[in-house]
C-alpha positions in Angstrom: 103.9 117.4 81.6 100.5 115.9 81.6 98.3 116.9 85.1 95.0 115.5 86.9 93.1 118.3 88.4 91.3 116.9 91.3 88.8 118.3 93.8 86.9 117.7 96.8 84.2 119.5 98.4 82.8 118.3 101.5 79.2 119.8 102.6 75.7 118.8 103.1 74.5 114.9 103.1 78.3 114.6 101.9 79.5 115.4 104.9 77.7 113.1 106.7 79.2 110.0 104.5 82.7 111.2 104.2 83.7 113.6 107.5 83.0 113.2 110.7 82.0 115.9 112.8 83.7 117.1 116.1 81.0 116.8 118.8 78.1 116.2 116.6 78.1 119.7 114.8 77.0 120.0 111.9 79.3 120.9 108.1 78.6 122.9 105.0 80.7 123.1 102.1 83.5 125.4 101.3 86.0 124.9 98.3 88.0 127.8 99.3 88.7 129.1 95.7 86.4 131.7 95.4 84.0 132.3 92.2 83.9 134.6 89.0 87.9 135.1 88.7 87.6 136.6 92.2 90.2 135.7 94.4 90.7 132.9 97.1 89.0 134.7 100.2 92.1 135.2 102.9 92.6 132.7 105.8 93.2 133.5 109.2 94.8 130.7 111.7 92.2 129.0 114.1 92.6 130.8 117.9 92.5 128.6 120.7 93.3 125.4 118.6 96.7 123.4 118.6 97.5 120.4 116.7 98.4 117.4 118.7 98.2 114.3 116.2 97.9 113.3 112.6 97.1 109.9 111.8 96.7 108.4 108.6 94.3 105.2 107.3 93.7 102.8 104.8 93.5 99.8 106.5 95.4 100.4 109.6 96.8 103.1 111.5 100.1 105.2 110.1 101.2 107.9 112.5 102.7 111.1 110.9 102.4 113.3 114.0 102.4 112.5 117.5 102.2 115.0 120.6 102.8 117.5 118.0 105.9 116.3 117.0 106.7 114.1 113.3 106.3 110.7 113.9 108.0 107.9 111.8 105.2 105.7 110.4 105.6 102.1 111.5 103.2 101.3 108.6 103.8 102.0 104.9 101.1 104.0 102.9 100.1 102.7 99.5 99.9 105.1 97.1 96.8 105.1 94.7 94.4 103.8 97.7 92.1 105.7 99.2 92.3 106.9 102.8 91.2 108.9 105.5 93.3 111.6 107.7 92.5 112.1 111.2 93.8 115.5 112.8 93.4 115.6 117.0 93.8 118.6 118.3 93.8 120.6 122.1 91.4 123.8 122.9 92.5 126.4 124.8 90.0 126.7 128.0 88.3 130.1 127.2 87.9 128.5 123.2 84.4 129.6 122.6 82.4 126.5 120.9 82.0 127.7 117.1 82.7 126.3 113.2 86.1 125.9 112.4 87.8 125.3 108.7 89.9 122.2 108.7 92.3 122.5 104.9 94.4 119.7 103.9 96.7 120.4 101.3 98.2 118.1 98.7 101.3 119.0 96.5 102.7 116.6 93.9 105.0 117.9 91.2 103.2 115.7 88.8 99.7 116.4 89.4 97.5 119.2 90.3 95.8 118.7 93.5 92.5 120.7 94.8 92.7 121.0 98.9 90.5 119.2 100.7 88.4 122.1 102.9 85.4 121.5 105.4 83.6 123.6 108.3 83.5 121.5 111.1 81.9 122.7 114.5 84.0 122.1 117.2 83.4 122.6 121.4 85.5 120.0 123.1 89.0 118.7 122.7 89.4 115.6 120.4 89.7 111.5 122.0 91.5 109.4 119.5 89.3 106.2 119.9 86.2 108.6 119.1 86.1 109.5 115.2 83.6 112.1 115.5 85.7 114.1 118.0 88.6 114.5 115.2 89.1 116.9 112.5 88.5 114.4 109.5 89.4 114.7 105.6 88.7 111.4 103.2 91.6 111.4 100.9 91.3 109.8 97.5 93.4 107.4 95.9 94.0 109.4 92.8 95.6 112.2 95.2 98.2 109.8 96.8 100.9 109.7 94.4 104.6 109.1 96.0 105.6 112.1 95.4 102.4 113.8 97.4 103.3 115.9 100.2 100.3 117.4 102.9 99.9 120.3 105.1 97.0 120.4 107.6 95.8 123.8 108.8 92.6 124.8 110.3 91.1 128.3 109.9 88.8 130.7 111.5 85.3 130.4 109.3 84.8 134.1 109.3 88.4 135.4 109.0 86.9 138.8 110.0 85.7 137.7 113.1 87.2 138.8 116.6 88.4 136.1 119.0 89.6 136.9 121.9 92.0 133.2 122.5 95.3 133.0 122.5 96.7 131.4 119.3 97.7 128.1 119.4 99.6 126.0 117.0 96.8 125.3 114.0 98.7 124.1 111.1 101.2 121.3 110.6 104.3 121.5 109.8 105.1 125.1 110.5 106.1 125.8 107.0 105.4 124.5 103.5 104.5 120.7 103.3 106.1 116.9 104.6 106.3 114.3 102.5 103.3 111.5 102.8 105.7 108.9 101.9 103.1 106.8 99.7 104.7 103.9 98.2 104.1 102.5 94.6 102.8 98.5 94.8 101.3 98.6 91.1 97.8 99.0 89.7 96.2 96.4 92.1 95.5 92.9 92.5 94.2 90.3 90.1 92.1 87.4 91.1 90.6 84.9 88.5 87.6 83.7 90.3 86.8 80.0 89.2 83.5 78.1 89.8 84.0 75.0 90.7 81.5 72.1 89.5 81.4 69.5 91.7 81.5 65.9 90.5 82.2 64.0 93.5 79.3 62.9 94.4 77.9 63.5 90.6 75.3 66.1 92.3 77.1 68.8 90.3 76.6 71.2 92.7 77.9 75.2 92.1 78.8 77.6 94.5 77.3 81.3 94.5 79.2 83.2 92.0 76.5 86.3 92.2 77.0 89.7 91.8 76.4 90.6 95.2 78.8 87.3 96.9 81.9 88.8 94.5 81.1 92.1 95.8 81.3 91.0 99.3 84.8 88.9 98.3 86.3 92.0 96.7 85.1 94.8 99.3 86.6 92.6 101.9 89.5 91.9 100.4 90.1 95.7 98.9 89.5 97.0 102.5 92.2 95.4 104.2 95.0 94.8 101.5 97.6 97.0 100.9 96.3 97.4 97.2 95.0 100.3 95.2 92.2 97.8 93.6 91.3 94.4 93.4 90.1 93.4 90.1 88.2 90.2 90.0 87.6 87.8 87.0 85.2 85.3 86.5 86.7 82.7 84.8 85.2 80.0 83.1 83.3 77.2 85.3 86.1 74.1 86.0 84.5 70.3 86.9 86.3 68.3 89.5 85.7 64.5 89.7 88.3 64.0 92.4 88.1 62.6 96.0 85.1 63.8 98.2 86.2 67.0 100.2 85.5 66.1 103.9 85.1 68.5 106.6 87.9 67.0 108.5 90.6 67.5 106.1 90.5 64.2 103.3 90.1 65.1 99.7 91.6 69.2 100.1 94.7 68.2 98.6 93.5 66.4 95.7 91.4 69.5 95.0 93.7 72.0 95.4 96.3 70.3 93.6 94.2 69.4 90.8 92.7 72.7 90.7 96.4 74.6 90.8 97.1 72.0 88.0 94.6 73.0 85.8 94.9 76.8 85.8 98.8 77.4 85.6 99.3 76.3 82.1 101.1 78.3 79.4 97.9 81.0 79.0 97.5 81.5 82.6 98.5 85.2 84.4 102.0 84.9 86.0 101.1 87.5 88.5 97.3 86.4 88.7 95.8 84.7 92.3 93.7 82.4 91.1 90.8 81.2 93.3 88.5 78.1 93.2 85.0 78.1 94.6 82.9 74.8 95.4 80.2 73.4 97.2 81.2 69.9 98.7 77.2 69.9 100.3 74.3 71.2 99.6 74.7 73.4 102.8 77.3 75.1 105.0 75.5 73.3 107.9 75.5 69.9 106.4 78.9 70.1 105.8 80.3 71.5 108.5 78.4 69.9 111.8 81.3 71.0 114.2 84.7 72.1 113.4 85.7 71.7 109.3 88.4 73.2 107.0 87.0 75.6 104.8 89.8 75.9 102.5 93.2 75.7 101.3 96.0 77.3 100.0 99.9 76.8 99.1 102.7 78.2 101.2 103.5 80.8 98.9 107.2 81.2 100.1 108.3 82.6 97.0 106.6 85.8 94.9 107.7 84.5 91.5 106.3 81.0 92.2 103.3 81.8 90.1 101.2 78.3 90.6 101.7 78.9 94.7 99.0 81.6 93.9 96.5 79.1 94.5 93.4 78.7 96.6 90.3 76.9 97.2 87.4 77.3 99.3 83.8 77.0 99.9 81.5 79.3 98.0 78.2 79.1 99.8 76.4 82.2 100.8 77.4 84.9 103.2 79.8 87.4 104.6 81.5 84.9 106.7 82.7 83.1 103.2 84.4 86.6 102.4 86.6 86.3 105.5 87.9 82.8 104.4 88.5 84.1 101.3 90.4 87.5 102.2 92.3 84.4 105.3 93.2 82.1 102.3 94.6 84.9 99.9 96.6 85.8 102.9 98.2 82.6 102.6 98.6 82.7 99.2 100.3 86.2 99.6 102.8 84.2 101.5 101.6 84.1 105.1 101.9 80.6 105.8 102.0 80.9 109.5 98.5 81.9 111.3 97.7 84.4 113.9 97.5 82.7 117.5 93.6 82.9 118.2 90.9 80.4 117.6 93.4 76.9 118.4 95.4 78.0 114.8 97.7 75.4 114.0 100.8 76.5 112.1 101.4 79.8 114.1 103.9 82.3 113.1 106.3 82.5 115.5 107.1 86.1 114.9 103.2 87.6 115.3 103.4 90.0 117.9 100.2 90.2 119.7 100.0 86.9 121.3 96.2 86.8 121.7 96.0 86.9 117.7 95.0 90.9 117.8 95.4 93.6 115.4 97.8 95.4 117.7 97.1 99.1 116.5 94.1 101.1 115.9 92.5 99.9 112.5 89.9 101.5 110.1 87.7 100.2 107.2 88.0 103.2 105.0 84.6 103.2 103.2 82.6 101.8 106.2 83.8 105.0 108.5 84.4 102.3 111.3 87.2 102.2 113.7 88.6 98.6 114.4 89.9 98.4 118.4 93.5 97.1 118.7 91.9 94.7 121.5 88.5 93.7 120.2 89.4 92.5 116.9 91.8 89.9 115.9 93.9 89.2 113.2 92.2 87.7 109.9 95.1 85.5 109.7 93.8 83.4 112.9 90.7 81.2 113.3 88.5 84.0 115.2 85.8 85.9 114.7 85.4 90.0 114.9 88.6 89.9 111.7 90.2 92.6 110.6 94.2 93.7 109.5 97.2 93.8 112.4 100.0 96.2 111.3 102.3 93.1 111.0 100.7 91.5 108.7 99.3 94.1 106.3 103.4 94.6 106.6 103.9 91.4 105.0 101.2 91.5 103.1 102.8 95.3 101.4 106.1 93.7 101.2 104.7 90.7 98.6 102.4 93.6 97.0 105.0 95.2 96.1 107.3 92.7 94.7 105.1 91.3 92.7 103.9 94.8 91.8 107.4 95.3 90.3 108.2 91.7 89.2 108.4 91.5 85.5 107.4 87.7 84.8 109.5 86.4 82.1 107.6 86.7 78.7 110.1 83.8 77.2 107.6 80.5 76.1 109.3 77.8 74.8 107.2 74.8 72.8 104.2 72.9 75.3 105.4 70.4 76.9 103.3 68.1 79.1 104.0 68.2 83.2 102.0 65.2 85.0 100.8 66.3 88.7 100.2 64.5 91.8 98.8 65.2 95.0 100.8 64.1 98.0 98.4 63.0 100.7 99.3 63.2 104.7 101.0 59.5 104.6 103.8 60.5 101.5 101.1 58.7 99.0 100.5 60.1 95.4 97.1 60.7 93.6 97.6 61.0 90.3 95.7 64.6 88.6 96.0 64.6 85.3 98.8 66.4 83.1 98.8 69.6 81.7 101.1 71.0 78.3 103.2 73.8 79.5 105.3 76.4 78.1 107.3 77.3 80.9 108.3 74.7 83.9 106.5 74.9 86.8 107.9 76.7 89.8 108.1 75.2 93.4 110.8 73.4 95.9 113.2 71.3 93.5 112.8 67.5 94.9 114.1 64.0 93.7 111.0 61.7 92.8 111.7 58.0 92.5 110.1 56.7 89.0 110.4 53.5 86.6 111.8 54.5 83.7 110.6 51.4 81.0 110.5 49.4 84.4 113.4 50.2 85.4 114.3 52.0 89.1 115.6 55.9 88.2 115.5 59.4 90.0 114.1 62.4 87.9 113.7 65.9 89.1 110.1 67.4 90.1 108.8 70.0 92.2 106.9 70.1 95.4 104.4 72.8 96.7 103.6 72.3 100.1 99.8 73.5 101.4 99.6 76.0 103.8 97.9 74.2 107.0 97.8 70.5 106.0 100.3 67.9 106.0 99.7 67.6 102.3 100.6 69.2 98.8 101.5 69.2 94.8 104.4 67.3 93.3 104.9 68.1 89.0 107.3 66.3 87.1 107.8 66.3 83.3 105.4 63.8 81.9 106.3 60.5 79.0 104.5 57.5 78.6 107.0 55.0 79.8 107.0 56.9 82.9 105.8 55.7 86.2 106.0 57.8 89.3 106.4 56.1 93.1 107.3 58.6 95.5 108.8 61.4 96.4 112.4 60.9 98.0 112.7 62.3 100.6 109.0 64.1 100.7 109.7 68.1 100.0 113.6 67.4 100.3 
């Protein structure tokens, strides 16, 4: 049996990245282990201080206890990502304002976990919409396996010390350890990051593909998805010569389905999202005077349907373009309906929160910021202040995980060419080039009417419909004396 030996020691300027403390007191390192073969110095139970709540983040809130009792998490945990615990707690009224020792134990029978110990000074009772009032532990990634299981205790500092409180209920659960209930989704998420050299308008134009713009797509991403990493790849730069891309909608399916097209031959990832980036103007401001799509994705219905795991989107400069990136891979992870905020077309029905919020308490992990369930709204609508709701990091764990578990089919049969078309809002076809493949393309099975040598015939194709516009990608198997018309009927 192989084991990872993993510790954390919280103290100093450390302290002030990684725990908050209660009341603005001040934390020093402890690692609870003693020194020199000596042993672990004893612990004594925290008088005056009872346990009320433990709550649980990596994105969004996961409640494991609740008014001091266990709570059954509405939110799965993701095992391998990092998070952050949050313990509130009650003080007797004669507690006397002093350090206290918050310990959070890990157990795994596969791995060998340090505890996680801090001195944290402590004079009022804990708020839970104020994170410096909580008792607060960062918990790695490497440390949530799905076996993990946690106890929460907090000590007296000096065990030796007299306190004259009443004992109150300081460690949770009141024996030995409950299960974290992390949940394996896979290593994390691939994206193939394309740059997209625009020809349209033969200015060529690229989009920003710098170190720092991929940094803001994959922090923004990797903060809200229920993934343990998100590994991005540059791939090599791709022209389009297509329609012009218009703010108000005209030449998105051309691009996307030309772009989709290109990048799901027989060497593409199966399980890969792969993302185009592109300029349409030499600006943000020129493009867009008013109102403007920023980008497009399929309906990914289906996890297996690999060449669904498309999207395309401006790539000019700025945090705001990471948002429509992390919106657009949302639809790509197969939330085709939108969050009802901002005059989102194509809402899902079932969102909850009807003005588009997040619905419970959220938290960006590595930022140490609290996301209110009121203020912010789903990145899945059209309005600003974004961040995760609980139902649809849900759906968004859900696809993770099966595609975390999907074993795409290795079988490759000889290339064979597949001819693909976009399908514009009036049922019309733009031809985008063919493409050999080794496997057939995936998507809704549809009759297409063709001539066959002149002559009238059906064939079968398929159909990929885009997420937000009435538009999308029909592929049929490509000959020479074959000339497509139309779909019959369009997706049916």
């Amino acid at each position: 049996m192989s084991y990872a030996r993993r510790l954390l020691v919280v103290g100093g300027s450390t302290a002030a990245l990684w725990l908050s403390a209660c009341a603005a007191g001040s934390e020093t390192a402890e690692d609870g282990t003693g020194s020199g073969g000596s042993p672990p110095p004893k612990e004594v139970s925290a008088k005056g201080v009872t346990i009320t709540d433990i709550h649980f983040y990596q994105a969004v809130e996961v409640a494991l206890v609740e008014a001091g009792a266990p709570a059954t998490p509405a939110v799965p945990i993701v095992a391998g990502k990092d998070g952050y615990l949050r313990v509130g707690f009650t003080l007797d009224p004669s507690f006397a304002a002093r350090s206290v020792r918050l310990k959070v134990t890990l157990e795994s029978p596969s791995a060998e976990i340090e505890p996680i110990v801090a001195n944290v000074a402590v004079n009022a009772a804990s708020t839970h919409d104020n994170l410096a009032s909580t008792l607060n532990a960062p918990i790695p990634g490497a440390s949530i396996l799905p076996d993990t299981a946690f106890r929460v205790d907090v000590l007296e500092t000096d065990p030796d010390a007299k306190h004259t409180e009443p004992a109150g209920v300081s460690g949770w659960p009141e024996s030995g350890t409950s299960p974290l209930g992390a949940q394996d989704v896979g290593t994390g998420t691939k994206i193939v990051l394309v740059p997209i050299v625009y020809q349209s308008d033969g200015s060529g134009r690229t989009p920003d593909t710098s170190e720092a713009q991929v940094e803001l797509y994959r922090s923004r991403v990797l903060s809200m998805y229920p993934t343990p990493a998100i590994q991005i790849e540059m791939g090599p730069a791709w022209t389009y010569n297509g329609p012009d891309v218009q703010a108000f909608g005209d030449g998105w399916g051309e691009i996307l389905s030309a772009f989709a097209s290109a990048h799901h031959g027989g060497g593409s990832d199966q399980k890969a999202y792969y993302y185009g980036l592109f300029a349409p103007s030499p600006s943000f401001g020129q493009y867009c005077g008013g109102g403007c799509v920023t980008g497009l994705s399929f309906a990914a219905d289906q996890p297996g349907n690999a060449e669904a795991r498309s999207s395309v989107s401006l790539g000019f400069t700025g945090p705001e373009f990471a948002d429509t990136f992390a919106h657009e891979l949302g639809h790509a992870h197969g939330q085709s309906g939108h969050a009802p905020c901002g005059g989102a077309g194509s809402v899902d029905g079932n969102f909850p929160y009807p003005a588009g919020n997040i619905g419970v308490l959220g938290m960006d992990v590595a930022a140490l910021a609290l996301k209110d369930p009121t203020s912010f709204k789903d990145l899945m609508g059209y309005c600003d202040n974004n961040w995760i709701s609980d139902y649809v990091y849900k759906n968004f764990f859900t696809r993770t995980q099966i595609l975390g578990q999907w074993m795409a089919s290795e079988h490759a049969g000889p290339p064979k060419p597949w001819r693909a078309f976009a399908v514009r809002a009036d049922g019309s076809l733009y031809d985008v080039g063919a493409t050999e493949r080794t496997r057939p393309p995936s998507g809704e099975p549809v009759r297409v009417r063709a001539l066959d040598r002149g002559e009238p015939r059906e064939i079968e194709g398929v159909f990929l419909r885009a997420d937000h516009l009435p538009v999308g990608m029909l592929m049929v198997p490509d000959s020479p004396e074959l000339m497509v018309q139309s779909l019959s009927p369009l997706g049916g």
